[in-house]
N, C-alpha and C positions, 0 to 999 in steps of 0.2 A: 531693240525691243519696242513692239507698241505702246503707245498710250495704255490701252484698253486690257494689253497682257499684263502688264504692270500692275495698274489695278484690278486685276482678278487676283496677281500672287499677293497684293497685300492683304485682300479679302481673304484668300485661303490663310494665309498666316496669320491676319485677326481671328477666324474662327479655332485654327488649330489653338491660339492663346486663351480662349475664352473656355474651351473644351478640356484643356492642361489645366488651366483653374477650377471651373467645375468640379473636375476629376479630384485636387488635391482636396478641395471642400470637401467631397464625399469622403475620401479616408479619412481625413478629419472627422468628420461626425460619425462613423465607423468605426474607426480603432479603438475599442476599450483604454479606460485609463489607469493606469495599472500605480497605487503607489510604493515606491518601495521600500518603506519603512513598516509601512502596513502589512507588506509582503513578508519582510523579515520575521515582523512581529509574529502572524500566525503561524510561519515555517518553524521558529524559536517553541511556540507553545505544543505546534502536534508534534515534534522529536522527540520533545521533553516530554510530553504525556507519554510517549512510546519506550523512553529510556525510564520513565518511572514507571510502567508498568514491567522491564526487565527487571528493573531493582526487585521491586516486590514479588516477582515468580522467584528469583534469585535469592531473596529472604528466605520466601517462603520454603524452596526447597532444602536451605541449612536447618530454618526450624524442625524441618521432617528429618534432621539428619545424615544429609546427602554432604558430602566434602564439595570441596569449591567448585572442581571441576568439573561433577559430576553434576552437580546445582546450576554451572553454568552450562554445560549443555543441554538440561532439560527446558530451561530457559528460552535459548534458540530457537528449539524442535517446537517448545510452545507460540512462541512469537511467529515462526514460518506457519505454523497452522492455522493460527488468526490470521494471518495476510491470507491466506489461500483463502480459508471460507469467507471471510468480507469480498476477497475478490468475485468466488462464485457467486456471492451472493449479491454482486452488484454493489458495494457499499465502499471500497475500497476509493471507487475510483472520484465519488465525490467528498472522498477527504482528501484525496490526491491531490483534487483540485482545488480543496480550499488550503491546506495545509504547504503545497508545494514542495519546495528540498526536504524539508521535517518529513515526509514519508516515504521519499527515497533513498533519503541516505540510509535509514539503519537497514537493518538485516531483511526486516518487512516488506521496502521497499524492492530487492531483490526477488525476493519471494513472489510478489507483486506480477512482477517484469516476466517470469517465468511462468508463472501462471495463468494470466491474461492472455497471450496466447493460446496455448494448449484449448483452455475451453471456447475459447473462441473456434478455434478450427478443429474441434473432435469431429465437427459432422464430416465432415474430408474424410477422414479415416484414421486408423492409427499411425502409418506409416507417412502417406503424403500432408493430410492434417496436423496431427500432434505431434509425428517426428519429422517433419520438416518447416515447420513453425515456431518450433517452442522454444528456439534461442535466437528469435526474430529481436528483440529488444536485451535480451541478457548476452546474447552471443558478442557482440562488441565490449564489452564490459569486463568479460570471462576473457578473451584476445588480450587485451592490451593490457589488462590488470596481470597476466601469465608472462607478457611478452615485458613488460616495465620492469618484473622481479625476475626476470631472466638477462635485462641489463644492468641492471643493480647489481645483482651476484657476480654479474662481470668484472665491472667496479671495484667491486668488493674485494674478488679473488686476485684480480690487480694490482688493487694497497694490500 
């Protein structure tokens, strides 16, 4: 090899190093900094505002009389209706995001998952928009939550 080629590959290999550092500077001052204690912290508060507002429909349906179960279903049906219209209504999704797992995990969050599609793709149509959409985020969830209690009962029937 040349003199001259040599130093061209070391030039190209100083710039590709100089380019490789650049670049990780730029994700560096890009990636948001996420703490996770902080994260926990508000995931802890919007669950818990979300299970203390089931308590209280749940109260409140034994005070009107309703036995447990039926106090706890109306509970549900009320908590998925709030998901749905905060969803439609756009409000959903920035508690979503400050909140994080605290709004997925309860029942809301499904509700959520289901619904955010659907109006998303109504203008499509009924059929290719909302029913071929609308278990775009819940459809993996519904899978393996079916398919995990369908090994378990194997398990199960085994012992």
């Amino acid at each position: 090899m040349s003199a001259n080629a040599e130093k061209e590959e070391t030039e190209k290999s100083e710039n590709r190093e100089k380019r490789n550092q650049s670049y990780q500077e730029y994700v560096k001052k890009v990636t948001p900094k996420h703490s996770v204690i902080k994260n926990c912290l508000k995931a802890f508060v919007t669950g818990g505002a979300i299970c203390l507002l089931g308590q209280i429909l749940l109260h409140m349906g034994n005070t009107l009389g309703l036995d447990e179960e039926t106090a706890a279903g109306w509970c549900s049906v009320i908590l998925v209706l709030l998901s749905i219209i905060l969803t439609a209504a756009g409000w959903y999704q920035p508690l979503a995001k400050f909140g994080g797992a605290g709004t997925l995990v309860p029942i809301t969050g499904f509700a959520n998952s289901v619904a955010a599609p659907a109006i998303e793709f109504q203008k499509e149509g009924q059929v290719f928009g909302i029913g071929c959409k609308i278990f775009n985020i819940a459809g993996p969830v519904i899978l393996y939550g079916i398919f995990t209690s369908w090994v378990l009962g194997v398990i199960y029937w085994l012992i």
